[in-house]
C-alpha positions as CSV (number, residue, x, y, z in Angstrom):
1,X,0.0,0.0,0.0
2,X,2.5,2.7,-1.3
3,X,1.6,5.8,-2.4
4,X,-1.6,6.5,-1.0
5,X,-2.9,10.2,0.5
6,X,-2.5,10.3,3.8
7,X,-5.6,12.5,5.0
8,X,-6.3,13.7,8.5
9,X,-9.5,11.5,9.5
10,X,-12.1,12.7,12.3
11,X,-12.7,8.9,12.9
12,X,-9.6,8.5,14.2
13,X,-8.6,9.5,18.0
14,X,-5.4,9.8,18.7
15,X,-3.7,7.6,21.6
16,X,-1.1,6.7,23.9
17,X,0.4,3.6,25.1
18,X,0.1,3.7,28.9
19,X,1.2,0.5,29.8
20,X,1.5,-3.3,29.0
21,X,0.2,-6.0,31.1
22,X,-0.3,-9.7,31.2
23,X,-3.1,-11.7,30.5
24,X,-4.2,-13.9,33.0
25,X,-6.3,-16.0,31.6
26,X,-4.1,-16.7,28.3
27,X,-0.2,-15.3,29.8
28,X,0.3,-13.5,26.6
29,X,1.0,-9.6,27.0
30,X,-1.2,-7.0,26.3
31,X,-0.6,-3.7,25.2
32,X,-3.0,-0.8,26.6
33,X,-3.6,2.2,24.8
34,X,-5.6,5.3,26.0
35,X,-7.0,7.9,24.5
36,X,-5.4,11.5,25.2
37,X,-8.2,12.5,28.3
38,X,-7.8,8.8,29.3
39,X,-11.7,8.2,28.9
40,X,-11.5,5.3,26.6
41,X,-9.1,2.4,26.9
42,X,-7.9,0.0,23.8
43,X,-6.0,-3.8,24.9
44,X,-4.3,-5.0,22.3
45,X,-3.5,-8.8,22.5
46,X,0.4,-9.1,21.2
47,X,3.8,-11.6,20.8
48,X,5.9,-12.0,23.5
49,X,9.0,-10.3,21.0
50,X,7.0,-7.5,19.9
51,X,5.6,-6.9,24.1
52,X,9.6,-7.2,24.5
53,X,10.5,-4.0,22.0
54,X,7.6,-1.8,23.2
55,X,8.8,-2.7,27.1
56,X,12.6,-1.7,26.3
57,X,11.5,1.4,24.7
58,X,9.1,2.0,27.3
59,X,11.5,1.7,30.2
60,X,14.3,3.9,28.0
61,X,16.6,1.0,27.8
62,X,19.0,1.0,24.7
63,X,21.2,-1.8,23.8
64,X,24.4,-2.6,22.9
65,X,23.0,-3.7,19.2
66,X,19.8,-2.3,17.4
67,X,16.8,-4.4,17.8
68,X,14.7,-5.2,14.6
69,X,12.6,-2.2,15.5
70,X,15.7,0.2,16.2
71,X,17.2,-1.3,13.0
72,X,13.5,0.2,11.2
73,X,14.1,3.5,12.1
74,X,17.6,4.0,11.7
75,X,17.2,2.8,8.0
76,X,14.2,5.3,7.9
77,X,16.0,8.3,9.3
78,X,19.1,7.5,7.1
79,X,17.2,7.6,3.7
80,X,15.4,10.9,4.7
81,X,11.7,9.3,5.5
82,X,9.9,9.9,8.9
83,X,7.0,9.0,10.3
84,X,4.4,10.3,10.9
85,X,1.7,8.5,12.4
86,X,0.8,5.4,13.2
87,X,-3.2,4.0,12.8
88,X,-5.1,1.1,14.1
89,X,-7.3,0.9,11.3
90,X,-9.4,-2.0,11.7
91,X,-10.7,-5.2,13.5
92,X,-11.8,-8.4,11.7
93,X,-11.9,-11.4,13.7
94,X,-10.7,-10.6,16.5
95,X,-7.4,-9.6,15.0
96,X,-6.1,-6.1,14.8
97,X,-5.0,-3.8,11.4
98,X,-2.8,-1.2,11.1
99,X,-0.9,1.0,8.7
100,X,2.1,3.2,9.4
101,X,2.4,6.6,7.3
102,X,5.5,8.0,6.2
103,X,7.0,10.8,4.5
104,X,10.2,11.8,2.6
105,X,9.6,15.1,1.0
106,X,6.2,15.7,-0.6
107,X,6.1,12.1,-1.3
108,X,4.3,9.9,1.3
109,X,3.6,6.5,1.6
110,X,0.9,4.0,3.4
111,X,2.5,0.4,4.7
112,X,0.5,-2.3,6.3
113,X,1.8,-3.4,9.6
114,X,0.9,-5.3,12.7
115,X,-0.5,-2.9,15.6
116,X,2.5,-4.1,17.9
117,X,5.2,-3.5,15.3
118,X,3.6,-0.4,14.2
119,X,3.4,0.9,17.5
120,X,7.0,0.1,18.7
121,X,8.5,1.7,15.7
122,X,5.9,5.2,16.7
123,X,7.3,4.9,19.8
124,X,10.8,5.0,18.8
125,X,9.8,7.7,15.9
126,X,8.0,9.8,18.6
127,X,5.0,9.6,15.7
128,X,1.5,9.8,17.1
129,X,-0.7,6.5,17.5
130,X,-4.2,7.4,15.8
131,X,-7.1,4.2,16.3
132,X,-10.1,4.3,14.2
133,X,-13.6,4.9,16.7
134,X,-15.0,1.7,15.0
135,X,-12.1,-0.2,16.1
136,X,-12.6,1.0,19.3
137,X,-16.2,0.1,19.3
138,X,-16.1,-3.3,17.6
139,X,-13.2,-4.2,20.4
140,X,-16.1,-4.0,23.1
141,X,-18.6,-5.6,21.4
142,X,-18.1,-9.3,21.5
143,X,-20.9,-11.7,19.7
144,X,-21.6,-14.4,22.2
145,X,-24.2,-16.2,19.5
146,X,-21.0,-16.6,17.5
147,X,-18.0,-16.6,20.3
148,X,-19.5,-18.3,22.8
149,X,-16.8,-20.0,24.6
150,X,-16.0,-19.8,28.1
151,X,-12.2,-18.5,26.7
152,X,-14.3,-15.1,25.0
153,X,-16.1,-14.6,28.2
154,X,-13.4,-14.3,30.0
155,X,-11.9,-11.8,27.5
156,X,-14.6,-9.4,27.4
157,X,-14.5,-9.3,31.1
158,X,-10.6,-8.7,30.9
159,X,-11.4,-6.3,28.5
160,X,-13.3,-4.5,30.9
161,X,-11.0,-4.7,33.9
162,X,-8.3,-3.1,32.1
163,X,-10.5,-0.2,30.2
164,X,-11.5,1.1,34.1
165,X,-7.8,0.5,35.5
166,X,-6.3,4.0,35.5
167,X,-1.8,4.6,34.5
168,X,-1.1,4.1,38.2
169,X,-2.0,0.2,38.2
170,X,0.7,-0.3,35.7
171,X,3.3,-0.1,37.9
172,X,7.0,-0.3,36.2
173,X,5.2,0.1,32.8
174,X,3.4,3.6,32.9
175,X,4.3,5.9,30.8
């Protein structure tokens, strides 16, 4: 997806990352993102590697070597492209979609990406973390009809734990 417009969007609302968690029920990591007031709250279900890059840049650690996502935006910086935002741009099937947006010159440029990759390399860019509204609602609307296990249950009640816990109950990983 090169070469497309990038256009601001009032459907998007920008976001933060204010802390990563674990998930109890499943043990894989969870990345939280709020919305700039901190009224609306978006967990994002992600890899162990990717939880990894977000935590180190998170917690300001730099190491010896460039991880894959330090590696990303060196070879960005180096050719003269930035970037300059990041969106979560959709939800089908309970998986996550995102794009990140770049520039170099007048020229600008759309790539498809994982949330959790997209969102380490914004973090290391300094970019802003945009997320679509229907994103946000479809992520709290669960069909039970369809996804009726015992496992989504559980989710959506996760889901809702962490959308009321406030950047305090992060401990180590606030931001």
């Amino acid at each position: 997806m090169m070469g497309q417009h990038m256009e601001t969007k009032p459907d998007f609302l920008q976001m933060k990352v204010t802390g990563l968690t674990i998930d109890p029920f499943t043990s894989m990591p969870i990345i939280i993102l709020k919305d700039l007031e901190e009224k609306c709250a978006l967990p994002i279900w992600i890899g162990l590697i990717e939880a990894s890059a977000i935590a180190t840049e998170l917690e300001h650690i730099h190491l010896s070597r460039p991880m894959t996502h330090d590696l990303l935006r060196n070879i960005l910086e180096e050719v003269g492209i930035s970037v300059k935002r990041v969106e979560v741009n959709d939800l089908a099937d309970n998986t996550f979609y995102s794009r990140i947006l770049l520039a170099r010159g007048d020229d600008e440029f759309v790539m498809d990406s994982r949330p959790s990759d997209a969102i380490a390399v914004a973090l290391r860019a300094k970019a802003p973390i945009y997320v679509a509204r229907h994103v946000i609602d479809k992520s709290r609307k669960i069909d039970l009809a369809k996804e009726g296990s015992k496992e989504e249950m559980k989710k959506q009640k996760w889901a809702e734990i962490l959308e009321n816990l406030s950047p305090e109950d992060f401990g180590k990983y606030k931001m």
